[in-house]
ChimeraX commands (.cxc) that place a marker at each C-alpha (Angstrom):
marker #1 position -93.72,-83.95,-43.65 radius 0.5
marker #1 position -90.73,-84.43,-41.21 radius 0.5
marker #1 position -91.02,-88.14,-40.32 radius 0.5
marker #1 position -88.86,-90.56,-38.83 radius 0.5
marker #1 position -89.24,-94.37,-40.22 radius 0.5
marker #1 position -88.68,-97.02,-37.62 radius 0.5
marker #1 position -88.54,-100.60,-36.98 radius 0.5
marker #1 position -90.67,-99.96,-33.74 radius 0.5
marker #1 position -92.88,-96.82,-34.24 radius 0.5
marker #1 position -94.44,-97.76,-30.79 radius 0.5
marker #1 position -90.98,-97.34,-28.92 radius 0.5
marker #1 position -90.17,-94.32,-30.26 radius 0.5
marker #1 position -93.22,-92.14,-29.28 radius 0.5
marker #1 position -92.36,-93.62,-25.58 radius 0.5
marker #1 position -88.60,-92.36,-25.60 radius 0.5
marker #1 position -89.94,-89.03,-26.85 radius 0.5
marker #1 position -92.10,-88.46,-24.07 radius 0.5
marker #1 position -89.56,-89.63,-21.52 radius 0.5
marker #1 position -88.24,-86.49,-22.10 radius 0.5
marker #1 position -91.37,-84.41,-21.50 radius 0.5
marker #1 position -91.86,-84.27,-25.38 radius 0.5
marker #1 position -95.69,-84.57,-26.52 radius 0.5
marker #1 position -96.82,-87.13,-28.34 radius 0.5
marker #1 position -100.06,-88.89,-29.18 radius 0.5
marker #1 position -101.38,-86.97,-26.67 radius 0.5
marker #1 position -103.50,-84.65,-29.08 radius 0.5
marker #1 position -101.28,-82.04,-29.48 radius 0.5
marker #1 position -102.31,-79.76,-31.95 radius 0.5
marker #1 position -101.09,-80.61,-35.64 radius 0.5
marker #1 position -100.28,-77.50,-37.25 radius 0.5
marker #1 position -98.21,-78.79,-39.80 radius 0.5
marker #1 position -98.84,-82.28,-39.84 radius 0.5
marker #1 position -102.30,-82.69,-40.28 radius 0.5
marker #1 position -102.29,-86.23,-42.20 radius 0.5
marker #1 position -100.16,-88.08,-39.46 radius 0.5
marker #1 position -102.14,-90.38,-37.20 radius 0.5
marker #1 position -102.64,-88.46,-33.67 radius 0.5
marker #1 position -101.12,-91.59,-31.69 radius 0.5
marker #1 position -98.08,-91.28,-34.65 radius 0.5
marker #1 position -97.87,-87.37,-33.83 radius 0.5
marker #1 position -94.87,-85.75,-31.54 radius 0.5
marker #1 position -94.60,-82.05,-31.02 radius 0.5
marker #1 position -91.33,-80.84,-30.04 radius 0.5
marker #1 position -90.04,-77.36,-29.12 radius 0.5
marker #1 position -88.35,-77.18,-32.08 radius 0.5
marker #1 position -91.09,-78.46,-34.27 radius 0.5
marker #1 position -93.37,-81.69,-35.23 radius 0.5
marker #1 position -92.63,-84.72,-36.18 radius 0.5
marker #1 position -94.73,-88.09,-37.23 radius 0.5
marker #1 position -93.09,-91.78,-36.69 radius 0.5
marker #1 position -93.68,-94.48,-39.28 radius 0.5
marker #1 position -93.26,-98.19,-39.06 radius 0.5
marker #1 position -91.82,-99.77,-41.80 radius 0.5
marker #1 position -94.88,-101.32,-43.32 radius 0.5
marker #1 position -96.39,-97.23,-43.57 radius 0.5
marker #1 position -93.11,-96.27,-45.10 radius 0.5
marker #1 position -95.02,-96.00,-48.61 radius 0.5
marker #1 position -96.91,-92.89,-46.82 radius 0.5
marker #1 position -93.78,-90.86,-45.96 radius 0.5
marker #1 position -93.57,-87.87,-48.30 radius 0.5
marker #1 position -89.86,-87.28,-47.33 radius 0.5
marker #1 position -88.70,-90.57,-49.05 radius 0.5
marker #1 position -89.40,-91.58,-52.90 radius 0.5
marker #1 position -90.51,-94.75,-54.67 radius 0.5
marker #1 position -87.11,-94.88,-55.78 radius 0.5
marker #1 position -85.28,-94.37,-52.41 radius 0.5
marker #1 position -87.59,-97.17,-50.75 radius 0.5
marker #1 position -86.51,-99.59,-53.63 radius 0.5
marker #1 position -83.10,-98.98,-53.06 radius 0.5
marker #1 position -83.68,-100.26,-49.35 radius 0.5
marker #1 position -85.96,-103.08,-50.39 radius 0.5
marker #1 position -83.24,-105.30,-51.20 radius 0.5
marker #1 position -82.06,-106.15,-48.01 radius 0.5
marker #1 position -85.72,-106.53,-46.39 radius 0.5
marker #1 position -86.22,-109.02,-49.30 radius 0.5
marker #1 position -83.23,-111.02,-48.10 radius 0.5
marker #1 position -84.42,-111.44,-45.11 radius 0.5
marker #1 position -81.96,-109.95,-42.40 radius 0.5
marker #1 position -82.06,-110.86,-39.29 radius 0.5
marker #1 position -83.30,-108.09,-36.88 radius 0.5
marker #1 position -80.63,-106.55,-34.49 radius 0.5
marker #1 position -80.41,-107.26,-30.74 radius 0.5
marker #1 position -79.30,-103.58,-30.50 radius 0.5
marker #1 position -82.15,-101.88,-32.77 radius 0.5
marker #1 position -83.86,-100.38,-29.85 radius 0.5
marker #1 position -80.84,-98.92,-28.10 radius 0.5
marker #1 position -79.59,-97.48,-31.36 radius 0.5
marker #1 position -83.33,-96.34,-32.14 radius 0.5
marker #1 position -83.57,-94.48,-28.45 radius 0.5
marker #1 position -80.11,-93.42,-29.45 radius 0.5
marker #1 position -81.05,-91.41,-32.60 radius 0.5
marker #1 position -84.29,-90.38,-30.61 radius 0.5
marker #1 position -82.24,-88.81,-28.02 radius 0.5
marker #1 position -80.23,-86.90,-30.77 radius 0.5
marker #1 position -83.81,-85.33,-32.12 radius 0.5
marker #1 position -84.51,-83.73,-28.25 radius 0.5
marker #1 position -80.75,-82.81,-27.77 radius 0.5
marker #1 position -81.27,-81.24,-30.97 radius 0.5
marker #1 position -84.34,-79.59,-30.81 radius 0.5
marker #1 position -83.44,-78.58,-26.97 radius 0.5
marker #1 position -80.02,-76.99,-28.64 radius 0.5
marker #1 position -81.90,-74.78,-30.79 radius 0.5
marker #1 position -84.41,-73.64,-28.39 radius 0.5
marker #1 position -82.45,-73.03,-25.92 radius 0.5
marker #1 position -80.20,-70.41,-28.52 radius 0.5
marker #1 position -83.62,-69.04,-30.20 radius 0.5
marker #1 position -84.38,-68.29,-25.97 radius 0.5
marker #1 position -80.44,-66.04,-25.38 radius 0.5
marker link #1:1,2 radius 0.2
marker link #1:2,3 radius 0.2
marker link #1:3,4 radius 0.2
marker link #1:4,5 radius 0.2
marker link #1:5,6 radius 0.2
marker link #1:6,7 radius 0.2
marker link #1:7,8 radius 0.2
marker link #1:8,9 radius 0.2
marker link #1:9,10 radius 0.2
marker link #1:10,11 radius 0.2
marker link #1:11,12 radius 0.2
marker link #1:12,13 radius 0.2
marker link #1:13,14 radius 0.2
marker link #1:14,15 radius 0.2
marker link #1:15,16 radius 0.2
marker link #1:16,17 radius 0.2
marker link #1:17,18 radius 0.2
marker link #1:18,19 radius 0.2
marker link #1:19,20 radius 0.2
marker link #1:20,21 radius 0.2
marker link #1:21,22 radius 0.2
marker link #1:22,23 radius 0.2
marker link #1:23,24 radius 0.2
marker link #1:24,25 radius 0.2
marker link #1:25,26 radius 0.2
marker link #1:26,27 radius 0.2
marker link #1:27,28 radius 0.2
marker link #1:28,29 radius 0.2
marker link #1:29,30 radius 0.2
marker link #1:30,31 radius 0.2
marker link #1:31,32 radius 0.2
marker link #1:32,33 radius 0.2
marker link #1:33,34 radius 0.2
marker link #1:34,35 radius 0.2
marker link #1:35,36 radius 0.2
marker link #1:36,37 radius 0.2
marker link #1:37,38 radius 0.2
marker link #1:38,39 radius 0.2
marker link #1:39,40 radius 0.2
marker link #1:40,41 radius 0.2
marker link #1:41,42 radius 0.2
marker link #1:42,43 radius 0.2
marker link #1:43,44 radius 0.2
marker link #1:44,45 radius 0.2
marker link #1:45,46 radius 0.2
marker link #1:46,47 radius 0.2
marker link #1:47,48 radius 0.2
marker link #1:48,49 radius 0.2
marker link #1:49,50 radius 0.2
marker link #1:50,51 radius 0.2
marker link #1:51,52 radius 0.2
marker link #1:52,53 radius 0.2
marker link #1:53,54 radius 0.2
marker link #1:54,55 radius 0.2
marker link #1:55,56 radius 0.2
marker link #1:56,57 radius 0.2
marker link #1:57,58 radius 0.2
marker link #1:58,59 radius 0.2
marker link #1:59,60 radius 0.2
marker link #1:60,61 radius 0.2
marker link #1:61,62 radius 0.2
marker link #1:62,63 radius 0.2
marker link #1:63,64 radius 0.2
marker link #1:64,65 radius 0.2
marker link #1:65,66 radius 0.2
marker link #1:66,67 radius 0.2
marker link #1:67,68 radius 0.2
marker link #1:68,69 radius 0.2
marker link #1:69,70 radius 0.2
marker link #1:70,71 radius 0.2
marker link #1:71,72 radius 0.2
marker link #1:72,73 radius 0.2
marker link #1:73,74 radius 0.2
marker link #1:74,75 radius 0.2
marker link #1:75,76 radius 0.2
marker link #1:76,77 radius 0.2
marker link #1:77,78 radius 0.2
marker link #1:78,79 radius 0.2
marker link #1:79,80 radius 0.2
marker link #1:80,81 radius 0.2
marker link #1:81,82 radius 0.2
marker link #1:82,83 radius 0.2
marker link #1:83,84 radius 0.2
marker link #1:84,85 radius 0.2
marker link #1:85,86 radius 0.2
marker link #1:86,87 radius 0.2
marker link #1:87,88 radius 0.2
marker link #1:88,89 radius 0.2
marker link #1:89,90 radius 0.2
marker link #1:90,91 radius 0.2
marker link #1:91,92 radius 0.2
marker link #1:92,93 radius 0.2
marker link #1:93,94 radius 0.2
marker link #1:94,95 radius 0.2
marker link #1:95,96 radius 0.2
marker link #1:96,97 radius 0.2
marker link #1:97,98 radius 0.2
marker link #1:98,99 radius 0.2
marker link #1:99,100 radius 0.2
marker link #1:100,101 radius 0.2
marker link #1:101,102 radius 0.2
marker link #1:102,103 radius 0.2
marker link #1:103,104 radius 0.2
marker link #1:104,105 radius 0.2
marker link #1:105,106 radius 0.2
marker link #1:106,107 radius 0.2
marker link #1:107,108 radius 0.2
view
């Protein structure tokens, strides 16, 4: 399941549909049929369903043994960045430029 795990999986949904992407909107889930519907995003270029870190134990993209290798520093309790959210709507941004790139060649 193409997922994205986030610090704020309400955020992300928002940035997505700031540029005219749908999600939790009830979409149809073609390929993602276990995400939540208000976790769901359809893109041009495909789906995709946002986690939270607490749900990251339900993303089939990342092993037991990948999320213990990132447990670590959770357990040593960093201190959240100021800049998380811009850096999140960063990488969010990336996904439509992306996705709008390959539509946009699949359309020539």
């Amino acid at each position: 399941m193409p997922g994205q795990l986030t610090k704020h999986p309400e955020i992300t949904p928002k940035v997505l549909r700031s540029a005219s992407t749908q999600c939790g909107e009830g979409a149809p889930q073609d390929i993602l049929t276990q995400c939540p519907a208000d976790r769901f995003c359809k893109l041009p270029g495909g789906q995709l369903c946002v986690f939270g870190l607490p749900e990251a134990s339900k993303m089939t993209q990342i092993t037991a043994l990948e999320r213990q290798a990132i447990a670590p520093a959770a357990q040593a309790g960093a201190q959240p960045d100021q800049g998380s959210v811009g850096t999140e709507a960063f990488f969010a941004g990336a996904v439509i430029g992306i996705a709008y790139s390959r539509l946009r060649r699949g359309s020539h």
